[in-house]
C-alpha positions in Angstrom: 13.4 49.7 34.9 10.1 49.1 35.3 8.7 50.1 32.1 11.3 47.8 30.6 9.8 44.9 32.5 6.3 45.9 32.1 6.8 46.2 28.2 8.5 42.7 28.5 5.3 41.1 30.6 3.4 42.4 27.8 5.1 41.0 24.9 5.2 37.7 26.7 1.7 37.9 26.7 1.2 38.9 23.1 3.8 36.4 21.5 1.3 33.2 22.4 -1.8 34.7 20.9 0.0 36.2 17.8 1.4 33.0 17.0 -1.8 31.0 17.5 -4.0 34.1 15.0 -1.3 33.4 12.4 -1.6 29.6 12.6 -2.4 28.7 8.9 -5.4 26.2 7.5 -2.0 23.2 6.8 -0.5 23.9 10.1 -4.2 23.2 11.5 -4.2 20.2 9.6 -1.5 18.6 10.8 -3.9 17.7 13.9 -4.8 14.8 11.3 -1.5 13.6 11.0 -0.6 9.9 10.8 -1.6 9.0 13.9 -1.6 12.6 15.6 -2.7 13.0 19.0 -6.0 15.1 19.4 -5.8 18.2 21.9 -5.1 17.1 25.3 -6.6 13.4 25.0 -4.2 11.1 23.6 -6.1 9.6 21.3 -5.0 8.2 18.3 -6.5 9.4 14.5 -5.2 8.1 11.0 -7.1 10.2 8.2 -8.7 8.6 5.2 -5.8 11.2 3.0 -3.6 9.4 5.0 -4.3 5.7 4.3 -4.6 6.5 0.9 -1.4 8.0 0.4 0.4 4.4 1.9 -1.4 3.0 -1.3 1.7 0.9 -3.1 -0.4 1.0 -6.4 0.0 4.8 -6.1 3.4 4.6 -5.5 4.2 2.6 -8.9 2.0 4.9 -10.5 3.7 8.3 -9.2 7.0 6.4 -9.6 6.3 5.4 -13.4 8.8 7.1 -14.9 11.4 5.7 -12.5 10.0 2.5 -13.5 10.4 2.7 -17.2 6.7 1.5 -17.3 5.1 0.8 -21.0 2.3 2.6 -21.6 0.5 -1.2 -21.3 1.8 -2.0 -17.9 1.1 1.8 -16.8 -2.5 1.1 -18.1 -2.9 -2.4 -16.4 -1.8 -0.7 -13.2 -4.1 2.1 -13.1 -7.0 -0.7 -13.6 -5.8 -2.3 -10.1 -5.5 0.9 -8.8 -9.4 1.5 -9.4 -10.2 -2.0 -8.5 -8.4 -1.3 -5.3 -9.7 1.9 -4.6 -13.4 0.5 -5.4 -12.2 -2.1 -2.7 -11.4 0.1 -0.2 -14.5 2.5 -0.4 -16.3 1.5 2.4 -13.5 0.5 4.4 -12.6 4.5 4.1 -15.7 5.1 5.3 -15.6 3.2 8.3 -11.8 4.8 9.4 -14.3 8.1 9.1 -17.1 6.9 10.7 -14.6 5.8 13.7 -12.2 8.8 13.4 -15.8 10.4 14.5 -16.2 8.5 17.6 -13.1 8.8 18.2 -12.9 12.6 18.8 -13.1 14.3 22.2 -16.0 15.1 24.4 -17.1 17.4 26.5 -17.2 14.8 29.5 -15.1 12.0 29.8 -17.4 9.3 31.0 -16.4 5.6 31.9 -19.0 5.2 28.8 -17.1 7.5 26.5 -13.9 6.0 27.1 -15.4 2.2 26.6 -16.8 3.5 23.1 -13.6 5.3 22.7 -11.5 1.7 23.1 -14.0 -0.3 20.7 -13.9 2.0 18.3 -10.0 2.3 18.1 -9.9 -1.8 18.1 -12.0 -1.5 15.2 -10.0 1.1 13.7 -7.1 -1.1 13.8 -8.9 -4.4 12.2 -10.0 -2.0 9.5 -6.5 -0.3 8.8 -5.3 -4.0 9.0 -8.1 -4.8 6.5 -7.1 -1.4 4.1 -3.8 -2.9 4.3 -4.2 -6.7 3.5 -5.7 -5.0 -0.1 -2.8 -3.2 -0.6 -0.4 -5.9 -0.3 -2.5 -8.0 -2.5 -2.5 -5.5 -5.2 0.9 -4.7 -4.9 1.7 -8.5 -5.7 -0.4 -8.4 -8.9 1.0 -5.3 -10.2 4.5 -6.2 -9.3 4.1 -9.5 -11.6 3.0 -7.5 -14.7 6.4 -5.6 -14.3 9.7 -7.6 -16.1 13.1 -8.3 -13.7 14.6 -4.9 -13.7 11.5 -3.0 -13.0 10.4 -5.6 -10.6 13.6 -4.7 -8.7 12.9 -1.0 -8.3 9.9 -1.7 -7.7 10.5 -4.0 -4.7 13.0 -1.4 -3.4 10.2 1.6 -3.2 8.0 -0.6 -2.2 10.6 -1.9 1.1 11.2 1.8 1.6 7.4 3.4 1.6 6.8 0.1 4.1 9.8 1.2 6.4 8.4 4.8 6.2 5.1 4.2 6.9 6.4 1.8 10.5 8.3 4.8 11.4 5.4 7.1 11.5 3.5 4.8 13.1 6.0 4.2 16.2 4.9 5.7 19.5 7.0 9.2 19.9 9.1 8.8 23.2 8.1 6.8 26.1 8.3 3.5 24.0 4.6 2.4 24.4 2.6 0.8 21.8 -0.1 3.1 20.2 -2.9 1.0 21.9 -1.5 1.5 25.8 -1.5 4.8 27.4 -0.7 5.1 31.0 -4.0 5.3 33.1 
């Protein structure tokens, strides 16, 4: 019997670190998850990957075909695509700038976590920002489409909104992504 439990203390043991060696390079990258909490801090990080993949020109563009779009209106959507993404360039480069800040310290001083809050205010004007130029471009491309497509449109437009709130809703506990308890 106490072999048996011996052997069983040991693969308790082992389980944890075998696991954690197998972890892949994508299962390490979900840390940068819409809004995924960094180790043990709480705090808050939206990727650059991630805001460009709520882009609603890049949804009528990977949704052409479901669209029925013309080769014209495929091409007139593209062009507000790069305008869009030429747009959003530097706003990009702020979310990384502040993603940066963002990330844990050694210490945790009263100074840190004052930086720590401006920058994720600043975060949010700036997604805010990323996302007033989406909604704008969606509204030009949407006009170039004719009734039918506009529809659809409309429709997978409604549901990458809904889907984007959802992953942006506080997991459990109810609180906004701004409060934490302190």
């Amino acid at each position: 019997m106490p072999a048996r439990r011996v052997l069983l203390i040991a693969i308790a043991l082992t389980v944890p670190s075998v696991s954690y060696a197998q972890r892949s390079k994508a299962a390490s990258g979900r840390d940068r998850n819409l809004m995924a909490e960094d180790a043990g801090r709480g705090r808050n990080q939206i990727s650059v990957r991630d805001l460009e993949n709520q882009s609603p020109i890049k949804l009528l563009v990977d949704k052409r075909r479901d669209l029925k779009l013309t080769d014209a209106q495929l091409g007139q959507v593209k062009d507000i695509e790069s305008k869009l993404k030429d747009k959003n360039a530097p706003l990009f480069k702020i979310v990384d700038s502040l993603n940066r800040v963002m990330r844990p310290a050694a210490s945790d001083s009263d100074d840190e976590r004052s930086e720590v809050r401006a920058a994720r205010q600043e975060l949010m004007g700036t997604i805010k920002d990323i996302r007033d130029n989406y909604d704008l471009a969606a509204k030009d491309a949407v006009v170039l489409l004719d009734e039918a497509q506009q529809k659809t449109a409309n429709d997978l437009l409604a549901k990458q909104r809904d889907d984007i709130e959802k992953s942006m809703r506080p997991r459990g506990g109810g609180e906004g992504m701004d409060r934490r308890p302190r």
